[in-house]
C-alpha positions in Angstrom: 0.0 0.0 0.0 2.8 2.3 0.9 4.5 1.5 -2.6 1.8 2.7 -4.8 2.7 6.6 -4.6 6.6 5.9 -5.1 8.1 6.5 -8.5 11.2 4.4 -9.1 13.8 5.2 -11.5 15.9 3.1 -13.2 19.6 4.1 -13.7 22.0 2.6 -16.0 25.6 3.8 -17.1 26.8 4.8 -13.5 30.2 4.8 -13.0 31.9 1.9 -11.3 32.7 4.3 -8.1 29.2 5.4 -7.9 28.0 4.4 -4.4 23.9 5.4 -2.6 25.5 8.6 -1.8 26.4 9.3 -5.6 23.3 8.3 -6.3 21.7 10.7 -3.6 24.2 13.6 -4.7 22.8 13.7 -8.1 19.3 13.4 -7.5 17.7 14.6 -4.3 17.7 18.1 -5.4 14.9 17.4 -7.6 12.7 15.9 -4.8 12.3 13.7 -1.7 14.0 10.1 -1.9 12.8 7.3 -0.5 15.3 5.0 -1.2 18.2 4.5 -3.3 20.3 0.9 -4.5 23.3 0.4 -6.3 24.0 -3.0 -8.0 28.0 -3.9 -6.9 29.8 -6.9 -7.8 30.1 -8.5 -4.4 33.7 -9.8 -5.4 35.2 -6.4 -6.2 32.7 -4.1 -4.2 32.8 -1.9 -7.5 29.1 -0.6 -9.0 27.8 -3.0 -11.8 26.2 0.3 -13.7 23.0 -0.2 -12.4 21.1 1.9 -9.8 17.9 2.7 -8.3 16.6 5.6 -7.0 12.5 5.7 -5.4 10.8 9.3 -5.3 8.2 10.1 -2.9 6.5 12.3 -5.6 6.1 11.3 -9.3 6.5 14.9 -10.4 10.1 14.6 -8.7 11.1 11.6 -10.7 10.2 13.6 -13.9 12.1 16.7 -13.0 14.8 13.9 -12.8 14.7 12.3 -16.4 14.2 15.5 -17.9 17.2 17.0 -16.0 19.8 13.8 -15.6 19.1 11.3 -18.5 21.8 11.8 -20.9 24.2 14.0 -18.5 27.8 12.9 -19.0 29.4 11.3 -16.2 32.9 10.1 -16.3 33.1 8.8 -20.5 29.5 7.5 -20.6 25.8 9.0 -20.7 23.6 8.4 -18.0 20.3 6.5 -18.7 17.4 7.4 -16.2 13.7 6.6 -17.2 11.0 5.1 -14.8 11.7 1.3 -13.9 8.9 -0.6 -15.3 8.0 -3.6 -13.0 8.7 -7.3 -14.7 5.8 -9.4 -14.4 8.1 -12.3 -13.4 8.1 -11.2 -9.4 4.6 -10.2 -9.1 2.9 -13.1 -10.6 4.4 -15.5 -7.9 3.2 -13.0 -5.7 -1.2 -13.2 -6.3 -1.7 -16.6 -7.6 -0.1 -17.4 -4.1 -2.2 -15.7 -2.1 -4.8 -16.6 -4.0 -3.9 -20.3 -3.3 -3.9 -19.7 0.6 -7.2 -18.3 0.6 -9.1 -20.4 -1.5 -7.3 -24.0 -1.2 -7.9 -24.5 1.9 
């Protein structure tokens, strides 16, 4: 319930120092964050190029594409749009719930 007014953005192209606070540095002066993750390799702690940063206002997150997608950092161009949710994780999710309610 607390999910559905968060606007997640996904981040691609992120340097491999780029850390939650990078990620926090660049972005919360468009709006409130509630959250931030960074993909690292776990072997060499280093970012994977992946991040993900959750607004608390949808207007935020699109202040942030239109502001940070495409901005140079280090020799590649940063990629932010809104994370579209795979239907992988969330169909596990209600047919199981489903299941306990009515099977038994």
């Amino acid at each position: 319930v607390g999910n559905s007014g968060l606007a997640s953005l996904y981040v691609k192209n992120l340097p491999p120092t780029a850390n939650k606070l990078f990620l926090y540095e660049k972005f919360a002066i468009y709006g409130a964050i509630a959250s931030v993750k960074v993909l690292t390799d776990e072997a060499t702690s280093t970012c994977k190029g992946v991040g993900f940063v959750n607004y608390v206002e949808h207007s935020a997150a699109h202040e942030a594409i239109r502001n940070l997608h495409g901005l140079k950092v280090g020799d590649k161009q940063l990629h932010v749009s809104l994370q579209t949710h795979r239907s992988g994780p969330s169909h596990h999710r209600v047919p199981s719930l489903g299941a306990m309610s009515g099977g038994f």
